[in-house]
C-alpha positions in Angstrom: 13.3 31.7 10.8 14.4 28.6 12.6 13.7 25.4 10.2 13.6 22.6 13.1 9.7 23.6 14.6 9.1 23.4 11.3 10.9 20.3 10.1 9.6 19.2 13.2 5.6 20.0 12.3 5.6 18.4 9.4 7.2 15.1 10.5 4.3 14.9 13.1 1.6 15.6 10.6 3.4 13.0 8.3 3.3 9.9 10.5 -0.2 10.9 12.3 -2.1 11.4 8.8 -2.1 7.9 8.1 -4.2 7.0 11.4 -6.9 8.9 9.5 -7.0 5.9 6.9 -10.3 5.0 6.6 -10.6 1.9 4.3 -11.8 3.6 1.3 -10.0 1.6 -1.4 -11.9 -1.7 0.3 -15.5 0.3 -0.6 -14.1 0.3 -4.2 -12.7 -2.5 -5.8 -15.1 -5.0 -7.5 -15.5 -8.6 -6.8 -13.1 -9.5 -9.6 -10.4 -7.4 -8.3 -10.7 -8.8 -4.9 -10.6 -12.3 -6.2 -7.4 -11.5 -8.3 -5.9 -10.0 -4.7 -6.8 -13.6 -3.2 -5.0 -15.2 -6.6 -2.3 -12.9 -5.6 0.0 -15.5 -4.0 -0.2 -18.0 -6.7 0.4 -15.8 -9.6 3.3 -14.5 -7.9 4.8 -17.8 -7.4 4.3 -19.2 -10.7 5.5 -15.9 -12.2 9.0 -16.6 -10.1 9.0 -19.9 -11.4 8.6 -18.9 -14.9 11.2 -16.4 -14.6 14.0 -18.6 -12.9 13.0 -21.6 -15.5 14.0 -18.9 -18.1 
């Protein structure tokens, strides 16, 4: 059996099978997680901060 057609198969499947993404973690999350995602920027800079003030 010759591995490239299928080496070949799955590597399609791989990159198409994210075009099926449908936005289902957006139908999930709460109002508080999407306002920590907006926050998201902040924390992350005052975090760096923190951590290069030691």
């Amino acid at each position: 059996m010759n591995l490239r057609p299928l080496l070949a198969v799955v590597g399609l499947l791989c990159c198409t099978l994210p075009a099926l993404a449908d936005g289902q973690v957006q139908k999930l999350i709460t109002a508080a997680d999407k306002a920590r995602l907006d926050k998201y920027g902040d924390t992350r800079k005052a975090a760096l901060a923190e951590a290069k003030a030691g």
